[in-house]
SEVOVEX-153743 format. One record per residue (C-alpha): residue in one letter; x, y, z. Coordinates in steps of 0.05 Angstrom, whole numbers, plus 5000, padded with zeros to 4 digits. Example, Ala and Ser with C-alpha at 12.3 -4.5 7.8 and 13.67 -1.06 7.14 Angstrom:
+------+------+------+------+
: code :    u :    v :    w :
+------+------+------+------+
:    a : 5246 : 4910 : 5156 :
:    s : 5273 : 4979 : 5143 :
+------+------+------+------+
REM end
This chain:
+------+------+------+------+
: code :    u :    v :    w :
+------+------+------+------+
:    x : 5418 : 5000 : 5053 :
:    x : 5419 : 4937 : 5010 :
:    x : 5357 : 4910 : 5034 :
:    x : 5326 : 4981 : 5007 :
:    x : 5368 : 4978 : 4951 :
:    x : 5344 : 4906 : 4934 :
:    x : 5274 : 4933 : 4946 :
:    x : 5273 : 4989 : 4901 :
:    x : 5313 : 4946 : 4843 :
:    x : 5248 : 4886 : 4857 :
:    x : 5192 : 4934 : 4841 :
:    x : 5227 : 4972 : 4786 :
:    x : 5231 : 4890 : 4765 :
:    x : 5160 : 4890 : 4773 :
:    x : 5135 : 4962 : 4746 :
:    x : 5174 : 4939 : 4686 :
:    x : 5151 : 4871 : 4665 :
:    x : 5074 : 4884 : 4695 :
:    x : 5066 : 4946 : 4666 :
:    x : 5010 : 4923 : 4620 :
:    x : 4975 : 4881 : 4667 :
:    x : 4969 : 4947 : 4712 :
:    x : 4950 : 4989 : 4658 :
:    x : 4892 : 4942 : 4642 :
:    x : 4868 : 4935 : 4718 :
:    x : 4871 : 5020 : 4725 :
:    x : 4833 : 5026 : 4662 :
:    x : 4779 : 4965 : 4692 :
:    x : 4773 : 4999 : 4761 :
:    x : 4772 : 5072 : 4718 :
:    x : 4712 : 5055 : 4694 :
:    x : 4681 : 5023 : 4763 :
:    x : 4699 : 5085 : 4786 :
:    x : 4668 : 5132 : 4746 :
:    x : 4609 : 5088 : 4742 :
:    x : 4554 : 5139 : 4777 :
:    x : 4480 : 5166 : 4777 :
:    x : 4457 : 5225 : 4801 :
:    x : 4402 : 5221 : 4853 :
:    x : 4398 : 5199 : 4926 :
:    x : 4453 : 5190 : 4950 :
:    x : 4503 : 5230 : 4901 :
:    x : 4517 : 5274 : 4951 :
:    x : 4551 : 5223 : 4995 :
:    x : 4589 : 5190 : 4934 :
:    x : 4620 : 5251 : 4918 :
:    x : 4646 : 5265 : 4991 :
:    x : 4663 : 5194 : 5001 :
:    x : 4710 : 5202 : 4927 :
:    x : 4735 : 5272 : 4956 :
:    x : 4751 : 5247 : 5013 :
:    x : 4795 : 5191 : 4979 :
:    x : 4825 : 5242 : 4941 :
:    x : 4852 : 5278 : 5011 :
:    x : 4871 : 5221 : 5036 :
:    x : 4921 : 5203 : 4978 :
:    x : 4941 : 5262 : 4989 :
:    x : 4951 : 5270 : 5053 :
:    x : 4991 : 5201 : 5052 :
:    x : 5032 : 5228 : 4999 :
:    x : 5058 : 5281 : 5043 :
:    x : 5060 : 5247 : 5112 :
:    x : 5120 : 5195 : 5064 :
:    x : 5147 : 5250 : 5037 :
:    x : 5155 : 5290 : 5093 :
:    x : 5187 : 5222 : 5127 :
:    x : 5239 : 5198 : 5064 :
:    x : 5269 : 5275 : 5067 :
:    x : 5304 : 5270 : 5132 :
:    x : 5323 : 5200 : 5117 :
:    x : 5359 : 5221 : 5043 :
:    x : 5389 : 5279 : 5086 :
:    x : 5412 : 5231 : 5148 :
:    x : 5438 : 5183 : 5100 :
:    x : 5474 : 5235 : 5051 :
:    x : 5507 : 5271 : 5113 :
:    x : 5535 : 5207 : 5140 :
:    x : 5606 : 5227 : 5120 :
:    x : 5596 : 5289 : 5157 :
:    x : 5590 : 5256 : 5229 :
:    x : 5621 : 5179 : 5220 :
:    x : 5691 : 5197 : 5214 :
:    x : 5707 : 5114 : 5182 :
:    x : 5664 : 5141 : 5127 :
:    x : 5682 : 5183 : 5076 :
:    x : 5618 : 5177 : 5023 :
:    x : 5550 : 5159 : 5035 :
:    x : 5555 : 5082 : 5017 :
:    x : 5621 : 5049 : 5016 :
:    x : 5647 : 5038 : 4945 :
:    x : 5722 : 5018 : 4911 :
:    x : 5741 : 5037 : 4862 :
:    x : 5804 : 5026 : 4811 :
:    x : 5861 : 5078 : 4839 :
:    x : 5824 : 5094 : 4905 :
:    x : 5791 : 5152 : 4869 :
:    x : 5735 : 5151 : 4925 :
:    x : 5792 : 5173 : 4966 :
:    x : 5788 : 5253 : 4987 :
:    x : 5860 : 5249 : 5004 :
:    x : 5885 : 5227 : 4939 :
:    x : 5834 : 5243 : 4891 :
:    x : 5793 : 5306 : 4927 :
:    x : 5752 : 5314 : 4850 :
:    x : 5732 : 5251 : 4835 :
:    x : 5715 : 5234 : 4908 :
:    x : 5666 : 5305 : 4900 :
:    x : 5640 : 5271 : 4839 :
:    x : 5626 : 5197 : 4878 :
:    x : 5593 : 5243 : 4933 :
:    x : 5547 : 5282 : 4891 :
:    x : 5538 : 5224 : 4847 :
:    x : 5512 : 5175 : 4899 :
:    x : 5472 : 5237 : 4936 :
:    x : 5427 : 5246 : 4868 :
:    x : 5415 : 5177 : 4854 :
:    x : 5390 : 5155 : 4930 :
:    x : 5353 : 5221 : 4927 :
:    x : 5318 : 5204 : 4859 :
:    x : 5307 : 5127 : 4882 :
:    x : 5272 : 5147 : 4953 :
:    x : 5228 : 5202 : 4922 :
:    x : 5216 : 5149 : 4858 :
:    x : 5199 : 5091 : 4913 :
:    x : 5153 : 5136 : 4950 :
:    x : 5108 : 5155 : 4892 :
:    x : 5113 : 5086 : 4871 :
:    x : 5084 : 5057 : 4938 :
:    x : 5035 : 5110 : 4927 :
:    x : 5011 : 5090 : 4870 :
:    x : 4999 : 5018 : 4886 :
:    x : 4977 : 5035 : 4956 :
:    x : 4915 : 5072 : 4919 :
:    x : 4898 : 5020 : 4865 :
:    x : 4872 : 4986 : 4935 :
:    x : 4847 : 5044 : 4964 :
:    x : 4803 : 5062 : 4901 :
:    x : 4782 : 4994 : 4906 :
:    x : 4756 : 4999 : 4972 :
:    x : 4727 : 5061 : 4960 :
:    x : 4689 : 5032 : 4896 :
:    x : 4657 : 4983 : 4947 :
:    x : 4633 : 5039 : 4989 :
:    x : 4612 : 5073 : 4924 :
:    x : 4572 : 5006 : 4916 :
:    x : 4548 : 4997 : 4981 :
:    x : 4512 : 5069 : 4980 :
:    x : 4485 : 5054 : 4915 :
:    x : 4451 : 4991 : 4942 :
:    x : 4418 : 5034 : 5001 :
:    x : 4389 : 5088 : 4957 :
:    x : 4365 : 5035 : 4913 :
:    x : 4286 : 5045 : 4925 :
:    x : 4300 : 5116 : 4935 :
:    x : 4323 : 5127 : 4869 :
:    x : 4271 : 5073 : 4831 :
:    x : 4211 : 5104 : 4870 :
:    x : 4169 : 5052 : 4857 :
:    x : 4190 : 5038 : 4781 :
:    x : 4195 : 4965 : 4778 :
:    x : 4231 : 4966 : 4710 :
:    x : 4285 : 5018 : 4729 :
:    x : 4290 : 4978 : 4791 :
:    x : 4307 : 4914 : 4751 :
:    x : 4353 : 4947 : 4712 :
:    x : 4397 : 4988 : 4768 :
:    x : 4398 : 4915 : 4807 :
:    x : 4428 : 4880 : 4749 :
:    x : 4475 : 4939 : 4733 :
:    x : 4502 : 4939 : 4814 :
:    x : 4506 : 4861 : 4809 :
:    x : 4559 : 4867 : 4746 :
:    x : 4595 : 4923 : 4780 :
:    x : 4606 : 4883 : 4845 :
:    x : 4626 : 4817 : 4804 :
:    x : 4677 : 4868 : 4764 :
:    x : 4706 : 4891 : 4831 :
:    x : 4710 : 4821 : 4854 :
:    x : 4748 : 4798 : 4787 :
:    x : 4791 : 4864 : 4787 :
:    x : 4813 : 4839 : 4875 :
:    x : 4837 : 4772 : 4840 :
:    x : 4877 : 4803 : 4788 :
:    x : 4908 : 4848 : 4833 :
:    x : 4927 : 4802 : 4874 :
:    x : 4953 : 4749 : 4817 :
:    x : 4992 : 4817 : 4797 :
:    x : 5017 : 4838 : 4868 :
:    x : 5029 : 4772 : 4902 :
:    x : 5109 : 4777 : 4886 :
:    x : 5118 : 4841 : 4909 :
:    x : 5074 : 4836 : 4971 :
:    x : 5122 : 4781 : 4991 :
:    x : 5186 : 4812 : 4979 :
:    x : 5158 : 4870 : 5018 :
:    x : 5136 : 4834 : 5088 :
:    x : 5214 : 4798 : 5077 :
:    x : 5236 : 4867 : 5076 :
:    x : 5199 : 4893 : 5123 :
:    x : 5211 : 4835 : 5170 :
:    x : 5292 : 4836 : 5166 :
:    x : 5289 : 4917 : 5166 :
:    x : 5249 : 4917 : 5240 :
:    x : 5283 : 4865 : 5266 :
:    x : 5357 : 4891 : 5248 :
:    x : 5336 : 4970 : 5252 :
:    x : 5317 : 4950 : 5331 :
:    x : 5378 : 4910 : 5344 :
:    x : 5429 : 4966 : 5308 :
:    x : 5388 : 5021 : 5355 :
:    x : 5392 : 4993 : 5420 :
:    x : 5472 : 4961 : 5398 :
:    x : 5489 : 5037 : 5377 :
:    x : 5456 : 5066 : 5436 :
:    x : 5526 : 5096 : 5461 :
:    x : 5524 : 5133 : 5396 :
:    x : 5462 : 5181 : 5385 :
:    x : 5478 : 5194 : 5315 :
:    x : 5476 : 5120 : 5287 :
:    x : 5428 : 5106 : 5336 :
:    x : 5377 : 5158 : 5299 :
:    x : 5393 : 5131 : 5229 :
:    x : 5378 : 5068 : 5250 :
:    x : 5316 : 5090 : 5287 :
:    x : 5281 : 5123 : 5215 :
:    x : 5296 : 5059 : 5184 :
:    x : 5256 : 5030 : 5236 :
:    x : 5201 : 5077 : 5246 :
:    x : 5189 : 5085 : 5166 :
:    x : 5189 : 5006 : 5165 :
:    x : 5142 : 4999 : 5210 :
:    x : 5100 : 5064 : 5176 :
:    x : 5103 : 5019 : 5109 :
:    x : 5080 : 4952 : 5140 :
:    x : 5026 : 4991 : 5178 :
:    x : 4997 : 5026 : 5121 :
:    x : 4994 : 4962 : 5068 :
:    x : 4964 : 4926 : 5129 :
:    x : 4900 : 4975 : 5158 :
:    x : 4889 : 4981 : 5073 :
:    x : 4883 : 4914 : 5076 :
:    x : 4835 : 4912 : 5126 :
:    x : 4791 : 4969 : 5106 :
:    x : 4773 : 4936 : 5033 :
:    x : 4765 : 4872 : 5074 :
:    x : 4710 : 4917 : 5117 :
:    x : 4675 : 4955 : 5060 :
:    x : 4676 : 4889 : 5020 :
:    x : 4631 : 4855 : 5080 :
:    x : 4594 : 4920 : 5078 :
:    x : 4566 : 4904 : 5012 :
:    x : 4526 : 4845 : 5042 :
:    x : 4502 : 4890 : 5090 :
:    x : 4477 : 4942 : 5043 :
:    x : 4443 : 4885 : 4995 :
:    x : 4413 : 4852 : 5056 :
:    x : 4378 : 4928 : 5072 :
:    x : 4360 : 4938 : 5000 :
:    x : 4319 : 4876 : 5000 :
:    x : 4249 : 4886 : 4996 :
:    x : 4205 : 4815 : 4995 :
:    x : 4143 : 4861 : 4980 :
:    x : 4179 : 4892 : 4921 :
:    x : 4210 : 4874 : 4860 :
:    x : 4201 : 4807 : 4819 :
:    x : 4229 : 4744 : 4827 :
:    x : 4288 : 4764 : 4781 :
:    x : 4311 : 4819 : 4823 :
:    x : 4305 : 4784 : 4893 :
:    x : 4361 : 4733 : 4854 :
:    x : 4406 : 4788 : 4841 :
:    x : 4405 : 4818 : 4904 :
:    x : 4422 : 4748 : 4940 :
:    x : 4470 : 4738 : 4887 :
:    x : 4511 : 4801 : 4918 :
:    x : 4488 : 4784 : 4990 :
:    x : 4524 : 4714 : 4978 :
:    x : 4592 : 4737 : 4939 :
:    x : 4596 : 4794 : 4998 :
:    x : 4598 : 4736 : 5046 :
:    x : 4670 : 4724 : 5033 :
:    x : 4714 : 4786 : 5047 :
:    x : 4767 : 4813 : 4991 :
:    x : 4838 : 4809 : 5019 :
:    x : 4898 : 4830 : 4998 :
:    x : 4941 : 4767 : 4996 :
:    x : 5012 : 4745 : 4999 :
:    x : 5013 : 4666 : 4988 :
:    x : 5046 : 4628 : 5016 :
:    x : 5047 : 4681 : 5081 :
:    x : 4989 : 4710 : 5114 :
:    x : 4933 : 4753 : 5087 :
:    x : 4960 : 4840 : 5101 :
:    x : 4914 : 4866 : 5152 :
:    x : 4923 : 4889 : 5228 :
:    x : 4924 : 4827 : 5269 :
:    x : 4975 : 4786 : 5220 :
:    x : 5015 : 4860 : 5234 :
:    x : 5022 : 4846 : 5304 :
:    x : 5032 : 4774 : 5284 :
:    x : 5090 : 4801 : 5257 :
:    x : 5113 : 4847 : 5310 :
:    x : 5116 : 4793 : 5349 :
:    x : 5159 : 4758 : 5307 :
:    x : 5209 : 4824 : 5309 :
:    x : 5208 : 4816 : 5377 :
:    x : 5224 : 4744 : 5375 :
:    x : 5289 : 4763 : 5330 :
:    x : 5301 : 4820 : 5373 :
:    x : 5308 : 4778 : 5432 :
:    x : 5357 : 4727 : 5405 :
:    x : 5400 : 4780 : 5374 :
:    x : 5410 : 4814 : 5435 :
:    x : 5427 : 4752 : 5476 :
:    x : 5483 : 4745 : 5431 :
:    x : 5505 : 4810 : 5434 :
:    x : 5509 : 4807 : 5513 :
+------+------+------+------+
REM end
């Protein structure tokens, strides 16, 4: 509980003081976003955008379906630890948390700290949803890109001067994602840290408290969600990091296919090796001084855990 609670108070921190700075990169990748022709290819931009749509919110149910039995395991804990008489352990003046002495105001505590870890989880959740997706539209502006790129000749038909024009509109929209990558991750490289130090301690400890409380089923399973939604959160954060990794190398790709030496002037054979180039170099999602978040740093990680794991339980025995 306090390394959630010292979670939650960090990116309230950080929704707080980088408020503006995230307004101004949603409004930049708002317009990216939106930035579409009709033509060849539509059709696949609009299910590729749909498709991102489902999937935020489908991810938006999977965590909320996973915080409520968490909030409910956490709120009953009074009910089946018989040491524990309120969901965290407070004191306070007179031993008014005490049900014995003070039966009202220990209702009140109860109720009291039942709202506010409901609101936080449910807050937190929406939160990581939101910043989850600011990557995830990113990603899916590169794909928006990339199929732009091969419909190119499709949609110019021949027309040298529209041609020129929709090259040198697709190169400014891939430099604006690639500027809007490094100011997210000037924005989110404080948080991404705390996070993998969260996520880190939570594994390791949720693991150790599981198999130490393995005589007690009950503890056991609390301990067991804390892992398994850890893991859930490092997981997600890391396969988003490698999908806008992937459709960022996919640009170069789609570029290298829209490339026509028989077509086009000088001018827009540049552009298009312009993108080709800047595509050589995947986007990441960074947290310096610690490894980019994508799937193999994740079992990196795990391994780590297990590392931990080990040592904790050697002291145990």
């Amino acid at each position: 509980p306090h390394f959630q609670a010292f979670f939650i108070l960090f990116r309230m921190v950080f929704f707080v003081l980088r408020a503006d700075q995230m307004d101004e990169v949603v409004e930049a990748l708002e317009k990216c976003y939106r930035c579409e022709r009709k033509g060849p290819g539509w059709k696949d931009v609009r299910a590729t955008k749909r498709w991102n749509f489902l999937a935020y919110v489908i991810l938006a149910i999977i965590w909320l379906t996973a915080v409520i039995p968490f909030i409910l395991i956490t709120i009953s804990t009074p009910f089946w630890i018989a040491s524990q008489t309120l969901p965290f352990h407070v004191a306070y003046p007179f031993q008014l948390q005490d049900p014995t002495k003070h039966p009202i105001t220990h209702s009140i505590i109860f109720a009291s700290q039942a709202i506010t870890v409901g609101y936080l989880m449910s807050w937190l959740v929406f939160a990581e949803a939101l910043c989850m997706f600011i990557f995830i539209d990113l990603a899916c502006t590169l794909t928006v890109l990339s199929i732009e790129l091969r419909n190119l000749h499709e949609f110019c038909d021949g027309d040298e001067v529209l041609l020129a024009r929709e090259v040198k509109r697709l190169t400014r929209a891939h430099q604006q994602i690639i500027l809007i990558s490094e100011r997210l991750n000037d924005i989110f490289n404080g948080p991404l840290i705390i996070q993998l130090m969260v996520n880190f301690v939570q594994i390791s400890l949720s693991v150790f408290e599981t198999l130490a409380f393995r005589d007690n089923p009950k503890v056991a399973i609390a301990y067991l969600m804390v892992m398994i939604m850890a893991l859930g959160h490092l997981s997600c954060w890391s396969k988003i990091g490698d999908i806008l990794s992937e459709e960022s190398l996919d640009v170069s790709v789609a570029a290298y296919e829209a490339y026509n030496p028989s077509l086009g002037s000088r001018s827009i054979h540049r552009h298009l090796g312009f993108i080709m180039q800047r595509a050589q170099e995947p986007l990441i999602m960074r947290a310096r001084p610690f490894a980019n978040f994508n799937l193999r740093n994740y079992m990196a990680v795990l391994k780590q855990c297990y590392t931990i794991l080990t040592l904790l339980m050697q002291t145990l025995e």
